[in-house]
C-alpha positions in Angstrom: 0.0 0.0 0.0 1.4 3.7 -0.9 0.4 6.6 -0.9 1.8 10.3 -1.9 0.4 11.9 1.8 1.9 10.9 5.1 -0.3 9.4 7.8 -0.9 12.4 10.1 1.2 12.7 13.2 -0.4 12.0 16.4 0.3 15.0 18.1 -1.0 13.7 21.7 2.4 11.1 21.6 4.4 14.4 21.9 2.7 15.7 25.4 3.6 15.8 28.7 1.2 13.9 31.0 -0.6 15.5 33.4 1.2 16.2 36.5 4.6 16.3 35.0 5.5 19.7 35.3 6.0 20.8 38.9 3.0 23.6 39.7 4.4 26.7 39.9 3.9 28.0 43.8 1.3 30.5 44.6 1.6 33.8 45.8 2.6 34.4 49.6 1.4 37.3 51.7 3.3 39.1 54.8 2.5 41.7 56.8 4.3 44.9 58.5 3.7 46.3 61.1 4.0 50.4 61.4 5.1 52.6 64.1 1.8 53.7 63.8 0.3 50.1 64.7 -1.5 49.7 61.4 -0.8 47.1 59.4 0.8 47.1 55.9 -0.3 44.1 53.7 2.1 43.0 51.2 2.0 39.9 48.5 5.4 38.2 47.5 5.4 36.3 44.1 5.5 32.6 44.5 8.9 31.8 43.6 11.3 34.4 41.8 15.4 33.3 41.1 16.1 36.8 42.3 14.8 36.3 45.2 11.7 38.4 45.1 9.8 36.0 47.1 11.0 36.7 50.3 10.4 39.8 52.9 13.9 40.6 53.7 15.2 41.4 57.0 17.1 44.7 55.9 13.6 46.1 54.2 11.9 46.0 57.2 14.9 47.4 59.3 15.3 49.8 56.6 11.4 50.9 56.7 11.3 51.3 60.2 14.5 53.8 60.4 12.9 55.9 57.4 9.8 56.1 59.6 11.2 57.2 62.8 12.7 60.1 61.1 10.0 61.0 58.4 9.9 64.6 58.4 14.0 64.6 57.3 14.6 61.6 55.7 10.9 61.0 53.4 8.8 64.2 53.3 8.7 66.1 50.3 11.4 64.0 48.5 12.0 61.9 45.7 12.6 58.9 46.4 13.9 55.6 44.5 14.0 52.3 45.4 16.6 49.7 43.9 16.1 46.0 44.1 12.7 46.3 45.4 10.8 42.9 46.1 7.9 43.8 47.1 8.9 47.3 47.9 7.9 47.8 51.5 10.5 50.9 52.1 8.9 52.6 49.2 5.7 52.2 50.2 6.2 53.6 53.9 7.6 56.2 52.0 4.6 56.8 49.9 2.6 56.3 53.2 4.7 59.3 54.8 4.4 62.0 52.6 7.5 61.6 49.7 6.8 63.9 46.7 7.8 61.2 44.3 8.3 57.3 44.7 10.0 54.5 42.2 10.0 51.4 43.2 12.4 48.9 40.7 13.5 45.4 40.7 15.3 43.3 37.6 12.6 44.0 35.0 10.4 40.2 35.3 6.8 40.6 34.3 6.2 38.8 38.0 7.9 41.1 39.7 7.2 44.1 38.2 3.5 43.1 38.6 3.8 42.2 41.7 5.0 45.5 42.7 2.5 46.7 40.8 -0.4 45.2 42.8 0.9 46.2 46.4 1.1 50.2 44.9 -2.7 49.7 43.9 -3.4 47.2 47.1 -2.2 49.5 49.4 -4.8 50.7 52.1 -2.3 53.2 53.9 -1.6 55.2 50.4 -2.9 58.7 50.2 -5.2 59.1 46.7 -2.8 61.6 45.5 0.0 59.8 46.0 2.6 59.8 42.9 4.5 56.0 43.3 5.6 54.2 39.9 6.8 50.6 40.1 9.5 50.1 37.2 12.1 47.2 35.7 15.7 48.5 36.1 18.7 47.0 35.3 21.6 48.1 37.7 24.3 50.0 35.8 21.8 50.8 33.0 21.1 54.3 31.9 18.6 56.1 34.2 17.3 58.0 31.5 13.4 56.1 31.6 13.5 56.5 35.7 14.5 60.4 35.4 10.7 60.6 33.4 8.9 60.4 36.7 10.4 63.1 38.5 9.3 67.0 37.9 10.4 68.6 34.6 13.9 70.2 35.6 15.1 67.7 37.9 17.3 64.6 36.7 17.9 62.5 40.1 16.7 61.2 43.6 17.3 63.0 47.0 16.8 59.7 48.6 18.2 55.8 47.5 17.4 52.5 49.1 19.2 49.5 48.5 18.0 46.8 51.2 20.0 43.5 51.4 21.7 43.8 47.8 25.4 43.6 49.0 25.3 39.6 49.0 25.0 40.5 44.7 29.3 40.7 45.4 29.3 40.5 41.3 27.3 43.5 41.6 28.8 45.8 43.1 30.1 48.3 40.5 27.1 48.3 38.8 24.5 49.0 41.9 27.7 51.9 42.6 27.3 53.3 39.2 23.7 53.6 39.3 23.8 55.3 42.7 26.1 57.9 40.5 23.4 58.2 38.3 20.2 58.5 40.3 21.2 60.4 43.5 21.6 63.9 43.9 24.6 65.8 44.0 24.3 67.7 47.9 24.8 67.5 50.5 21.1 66.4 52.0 21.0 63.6 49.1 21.2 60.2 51.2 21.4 56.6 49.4 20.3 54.4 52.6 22.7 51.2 51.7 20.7 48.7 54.8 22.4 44.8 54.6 22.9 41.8 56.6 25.3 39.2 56.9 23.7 36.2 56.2 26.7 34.4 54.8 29.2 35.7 57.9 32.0 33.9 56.6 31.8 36.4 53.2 31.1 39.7 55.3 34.4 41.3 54.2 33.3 40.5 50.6 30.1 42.7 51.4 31.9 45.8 52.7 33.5 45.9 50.0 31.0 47.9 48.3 31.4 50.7 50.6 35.3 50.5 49.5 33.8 51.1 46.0 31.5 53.4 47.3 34.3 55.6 48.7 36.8 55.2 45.5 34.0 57.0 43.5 33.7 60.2 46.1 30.6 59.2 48.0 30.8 59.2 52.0 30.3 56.5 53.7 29.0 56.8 57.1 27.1 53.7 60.0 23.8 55.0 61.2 22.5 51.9 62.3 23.3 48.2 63.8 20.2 45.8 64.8 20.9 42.3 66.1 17.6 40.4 64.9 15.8 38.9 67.3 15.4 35.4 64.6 17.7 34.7 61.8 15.7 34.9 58.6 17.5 31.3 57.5 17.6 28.9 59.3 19.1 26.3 56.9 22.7 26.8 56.1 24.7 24.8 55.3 26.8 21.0 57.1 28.8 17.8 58.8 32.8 18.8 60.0 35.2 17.9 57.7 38.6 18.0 58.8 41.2 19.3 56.2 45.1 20.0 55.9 48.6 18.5 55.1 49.6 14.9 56.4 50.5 15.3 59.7 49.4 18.4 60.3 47.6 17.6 63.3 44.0 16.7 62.3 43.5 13.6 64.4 44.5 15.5 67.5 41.6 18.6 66.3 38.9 15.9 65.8 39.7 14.2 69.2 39.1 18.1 70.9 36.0 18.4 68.7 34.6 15.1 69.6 35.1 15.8 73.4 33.7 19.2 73.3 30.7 17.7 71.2 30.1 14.9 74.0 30.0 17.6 77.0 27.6 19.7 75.3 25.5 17.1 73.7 25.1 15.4 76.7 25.0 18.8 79.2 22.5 20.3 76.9 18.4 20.7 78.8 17.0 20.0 74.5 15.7 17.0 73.7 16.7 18.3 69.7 20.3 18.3 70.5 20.8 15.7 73.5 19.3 13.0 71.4 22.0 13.8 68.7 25.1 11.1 68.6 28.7 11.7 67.5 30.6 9.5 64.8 34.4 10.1 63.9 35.2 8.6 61.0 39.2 8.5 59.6 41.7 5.5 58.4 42.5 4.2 61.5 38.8 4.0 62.6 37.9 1.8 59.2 41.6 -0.1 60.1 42.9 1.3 57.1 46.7 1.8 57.1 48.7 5.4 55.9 50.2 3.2 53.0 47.2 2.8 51.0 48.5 6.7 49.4 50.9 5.5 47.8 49.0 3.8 45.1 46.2 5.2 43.3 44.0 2.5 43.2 44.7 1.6 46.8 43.6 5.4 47.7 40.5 5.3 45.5 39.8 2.3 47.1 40.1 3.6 50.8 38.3 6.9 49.9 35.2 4.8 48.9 35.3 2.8 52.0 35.8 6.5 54.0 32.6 7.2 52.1 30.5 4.0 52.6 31.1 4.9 55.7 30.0 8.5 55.8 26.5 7.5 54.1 26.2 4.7 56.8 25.6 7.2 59.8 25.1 10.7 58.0 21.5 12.0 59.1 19.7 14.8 60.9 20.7 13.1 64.4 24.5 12.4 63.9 27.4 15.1 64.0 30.2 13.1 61.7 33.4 14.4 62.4 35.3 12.9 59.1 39.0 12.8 60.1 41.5 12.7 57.5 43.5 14.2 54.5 40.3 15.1 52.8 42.8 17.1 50.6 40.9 16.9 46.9 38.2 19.4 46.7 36.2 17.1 44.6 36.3 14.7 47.4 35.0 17.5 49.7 32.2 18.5 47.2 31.3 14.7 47.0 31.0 14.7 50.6 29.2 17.8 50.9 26.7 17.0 48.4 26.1 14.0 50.2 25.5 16.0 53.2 22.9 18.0 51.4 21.1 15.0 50.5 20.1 14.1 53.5 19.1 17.6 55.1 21.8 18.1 57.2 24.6 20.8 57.6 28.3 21.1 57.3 31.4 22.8 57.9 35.3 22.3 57.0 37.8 23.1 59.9 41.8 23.7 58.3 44.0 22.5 60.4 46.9 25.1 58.9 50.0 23.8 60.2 52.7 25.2 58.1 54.2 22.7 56.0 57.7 22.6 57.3 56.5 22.0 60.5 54.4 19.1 59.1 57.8 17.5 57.6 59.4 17.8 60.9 56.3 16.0 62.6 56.4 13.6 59.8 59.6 12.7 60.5 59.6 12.1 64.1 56.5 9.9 63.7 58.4 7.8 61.4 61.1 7.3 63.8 58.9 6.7 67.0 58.2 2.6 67.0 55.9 3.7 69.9 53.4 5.6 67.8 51.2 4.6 64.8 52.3 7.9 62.6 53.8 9.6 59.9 54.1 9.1 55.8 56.9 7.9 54.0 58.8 10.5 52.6 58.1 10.3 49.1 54.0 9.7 49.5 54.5 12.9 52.2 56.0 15.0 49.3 53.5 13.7 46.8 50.2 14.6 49.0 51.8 17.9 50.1 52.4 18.5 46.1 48.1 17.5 45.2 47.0 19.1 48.4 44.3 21.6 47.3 43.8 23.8 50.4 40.1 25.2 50.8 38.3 28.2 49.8 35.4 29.5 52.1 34.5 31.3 48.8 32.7 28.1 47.2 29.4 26.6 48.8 31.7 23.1 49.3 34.0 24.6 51.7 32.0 26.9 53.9 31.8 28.0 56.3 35.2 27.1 56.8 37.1 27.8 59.9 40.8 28.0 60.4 42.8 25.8 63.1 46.7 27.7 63.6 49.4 24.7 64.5 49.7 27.5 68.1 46.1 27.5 68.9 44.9 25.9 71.8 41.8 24.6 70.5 38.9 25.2 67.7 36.7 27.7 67.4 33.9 25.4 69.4 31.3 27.7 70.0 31.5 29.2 66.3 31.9 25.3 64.6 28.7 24.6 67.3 26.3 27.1 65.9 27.4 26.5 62.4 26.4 23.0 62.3 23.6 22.6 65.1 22.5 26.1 66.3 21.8 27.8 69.3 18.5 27.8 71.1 18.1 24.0 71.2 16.6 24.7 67.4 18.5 22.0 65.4 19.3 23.5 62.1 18.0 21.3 58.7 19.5 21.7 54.7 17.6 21.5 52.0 19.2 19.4 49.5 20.7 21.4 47.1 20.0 21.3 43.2 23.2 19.6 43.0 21.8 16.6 45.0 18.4 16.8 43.5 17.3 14.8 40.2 16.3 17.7 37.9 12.8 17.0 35.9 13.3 15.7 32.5 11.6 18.4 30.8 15.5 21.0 31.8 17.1 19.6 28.7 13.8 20.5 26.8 14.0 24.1 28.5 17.5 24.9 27.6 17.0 23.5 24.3 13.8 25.7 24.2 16.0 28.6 25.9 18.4 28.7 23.4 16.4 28.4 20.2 13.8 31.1 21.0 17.0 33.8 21.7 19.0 33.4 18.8 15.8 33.1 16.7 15.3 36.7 18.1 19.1 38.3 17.4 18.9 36.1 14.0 15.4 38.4 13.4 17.6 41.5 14.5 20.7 40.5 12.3 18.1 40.2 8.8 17.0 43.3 9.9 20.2 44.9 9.9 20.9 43.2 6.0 18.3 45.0 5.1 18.5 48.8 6.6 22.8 48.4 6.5 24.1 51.2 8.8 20.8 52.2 10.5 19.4 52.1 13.7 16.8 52.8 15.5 14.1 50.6 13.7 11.7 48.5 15.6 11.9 44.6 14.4 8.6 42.9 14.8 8.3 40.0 16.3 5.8 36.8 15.4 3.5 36.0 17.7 4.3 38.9 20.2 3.1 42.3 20.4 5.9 44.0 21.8 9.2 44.6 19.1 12.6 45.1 19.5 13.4 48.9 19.9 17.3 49.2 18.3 19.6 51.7 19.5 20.4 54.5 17.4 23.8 53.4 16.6 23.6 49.8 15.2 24.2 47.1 17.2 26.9 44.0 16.2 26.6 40.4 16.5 29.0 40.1 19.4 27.0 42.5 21.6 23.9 41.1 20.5 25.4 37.8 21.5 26.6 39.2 24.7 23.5 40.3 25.9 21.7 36.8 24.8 24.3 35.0 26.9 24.0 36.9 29.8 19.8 36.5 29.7 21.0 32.6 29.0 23.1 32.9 32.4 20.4 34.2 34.5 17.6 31.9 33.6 19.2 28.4 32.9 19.4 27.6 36.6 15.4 29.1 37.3 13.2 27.3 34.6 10.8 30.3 33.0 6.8 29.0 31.1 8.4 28.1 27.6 5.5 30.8 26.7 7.4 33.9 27.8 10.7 33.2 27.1 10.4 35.1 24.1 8.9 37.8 25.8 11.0 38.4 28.8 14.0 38.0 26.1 12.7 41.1 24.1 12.1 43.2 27.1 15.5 42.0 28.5 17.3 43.2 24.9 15.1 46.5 24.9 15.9 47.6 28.4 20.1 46.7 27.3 19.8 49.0 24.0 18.2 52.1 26.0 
């Protein structure tokens, strides 16, 4: 049998069942309290990668300081809002008599909706009010921001960036836009409110004040609050014990061990007295030094150190792993492990300097008395692979740092790190590293990637055909809103800078295949103005 017409395609073979695509989470609301003891409603969006689903601890800090002080610090300004959320500083400031109010976040359709709705939703809002909600991309020109304030006047008396600073990446930019949106006077105030939530990278937060100060601004404190509840209570896990061979380690696990069995047992919570303690090195599998100096006998010990690690790893152990633990993909295979199963971690260094090590080394080899020491040419060869931490990656923080001199570790600090104060055990989620991802990611960055260059392939043809212009509009199917070009033209390489970067921000954060193409045209417009 032939025929010149294909059977049709039975298009149902091709779709997702029901159910397969995670529901995306509904909105959230939160409320504020005012000085005043009314109420300030707010909604969050569901989910957001930038974080615009959360009430931040710094915006309500933030709003309460520009309250107490109104009549100086709100009345009769302008005022803009970076980073927004759901903009509750704005709002108070709306609430408390600013001339002018812009509230901006990344430029999302959720977000900028969102904002949107608690602008209009707002009960404690006076009818005249004059509060715009706006996408702004920090760096970008300010020229579409400067439309809202009074013919004549081309900047902000007042700034608010609340918890931004953990954006490290970001700093320049948010510093350039704080060039071009405040004031130049001596009243003009950009209110920079943060917190620490990552303490280990609080020197990498100051440093946008460093920036701050390079380009002429002056920096000043007006405020420190200790919260009353940290806003996250899952951070991250179990205590991995780090350095050169014989540097010590086995000596810092036995102190860690003790100190955990007198406060574990001392402590009046059932959360943290029902908790056990597991140390876990060679000599507690019966494994002997020699098995480094092969690589298939220390691939073999390192999966028996990690058979071992799964066996009693939970949310009622503290696993003190005891060992060279020197390859940092060892230490993110552990730590993943760790996020697996919900609970935290931490890696102690034990930084004994490495000629001190060879000396140690060397008098362990000679003692027939103790079970010690490397031979010399495996001691050289670990000390060559060693690959020393770095607190600035998820796998090795929060790290802490044991000096050959010290008397002991940090305890208190490595305590609260991994179990918390309060008797409040502290749980992990498992990280998207230790998660199964849908099937349907491929599909998206597949989908991701076709729909943008199918957009800078429409701008390139339209550039064939107007050759040296700019400043056209290039329609696009299916979509109402078009491509505003620059006036000068724009090149492949920016254009494929710009689709890379919105590549970047959205691979990790799935986006509804069905506005991909819209956010990606905003996303290029708000780049070319």
């Amino acid at each position: 049998m032939s025929s010149d017409e294909e059977d049709p395609i039975d298009e149902s073979l091709f779709e997702e069942p029901e159910g397969y695509y995670e529901p995306e989470k509904p909105a959230t609301y939160v409320e504020h309290t005012l000085l005043s003891g009314e109420v300030l409603k707010l909604r969050l969006v569901g989910h957001n990668p930038l974080w615009g689903h959360l009430l931040w601890n710094a915006g309500r800090v933030v709003s309460d300081y520009l309250e107490r002080d109104c009549n100086a610090l709100i009345r009769g300004k302008d005022v803009l809002e970076l980073g927004a959320g759901a903009g509750l500083p704005s709002l108070v400031c709306a609430a408390r008599g600013a001339h002018t109010v812009v509230v901006t976040d990344y430029p999302d359709a959720d977000l900028i909706e969102n904002l949107r709705f608690n602008i209009a939703n707002c009960g404690q809002l006076p009818e005249d009010c004059n509060v715009h909600a706006e996408g702004y991309l920090w760096g970008a020109s300010s020229e579409k921001l400067e439309l809202f304030l009074d013919h004549g006047f081309a900047a902000f008396d007042l700034l608010i960036l609340a918890d931004l600073l953990f954006n490290h990446s970001e700093h320049r930019k948010l510093v350039s836009s704080v060039e071009q949106l405040l004031k130049k006077g001596k009243e003009s105030r950009a209110l920079v409110f943060f917190t620490p939530y990552r303490p280990w990278l609080l020197e990498k937060d100051l440093a946008f004040f460093d920036l701050a100060t390079e380009a002429g601004f002056t920096v000043e404190k007006v405020l420190e609050k200790i919260m009353e509840k940290v806003m996250f209570e899952k951070d991250p896990g179990l205590i991995l014990l780090t350095g050169y061979p014989s540097s010590g380690k086995t000596h810092r696990a036995s102190q860690l061990l003790s100190f955990l069995h007198t406060k574990i047992t001392t402590s009046p919570h059932p959360q943290i007295s029902r908790l056990t303690t597991h140390h876990i090195s060679l000599q507690t599998l019966g494994l002997p030094r020699t098995v480094y100096s092969e690589a298939r006998t220390e691939k073999d010990a390192r999966a028996a150190e990690y058979s071992a690690i799964k066996r009693v790893l939970g949310r009622d152990a503290v696993v003190v792993c005891d060992g060279l633990n020197y390859i940092k993909g060892w230490r993110y295979q552990v730590y993943c492990e760790a996020k697996t199963v919900g609970t935290v971690n931490c890696v102690v260094h034990v930084g004994t300097p490495i000629e001190k090590c060879r000396d140690i080394n060397k008098r362990l080899l000679h003692d027939p008395d103790v079970d010690g020491g490397y031979e010399e040419d495996v001691f050289e060869n670990l000390v060559y692979r060693y690959e020393e931490p770095n607190g600035m990656t998820r796998w090795d923080s929060p790290l802490f740092t044991v000096l050959y001199d010290d008397p002991e570790p940090p305890f208190e600090q490595i305590w609260e790190a991994i179990v918390g104060s309060e008797g409040k055990g502290k749980v992990v989620k498992p990280n998207r590293a230790t998660v199964l991802k849908p099937a349907t990611e491929s599909d998206y960055l597949y989908e991701l990637d076709k729909t943008t260059q199918e957009i800078v392939t429409l701008v390139l043809d339209w550039h064939k055909d107007h050759p040296g212009e700019g400043g056209g509009e290039v329609s696009i199917p299916d979509l109402e809103q078009s491509v505003e070009l620059p006036a000068s033209p724009t090149s492949l390489p920016q254009l494929q800078r710009i689709r890379r970067q919105f590549i970047s921000l959205n691979r990790q954060h799935p986006l509804p295949k069905s506005r991909i193409r819209d956010l990606f045209v905003g996303y290029l417009n708000d780049n070319f103005r």
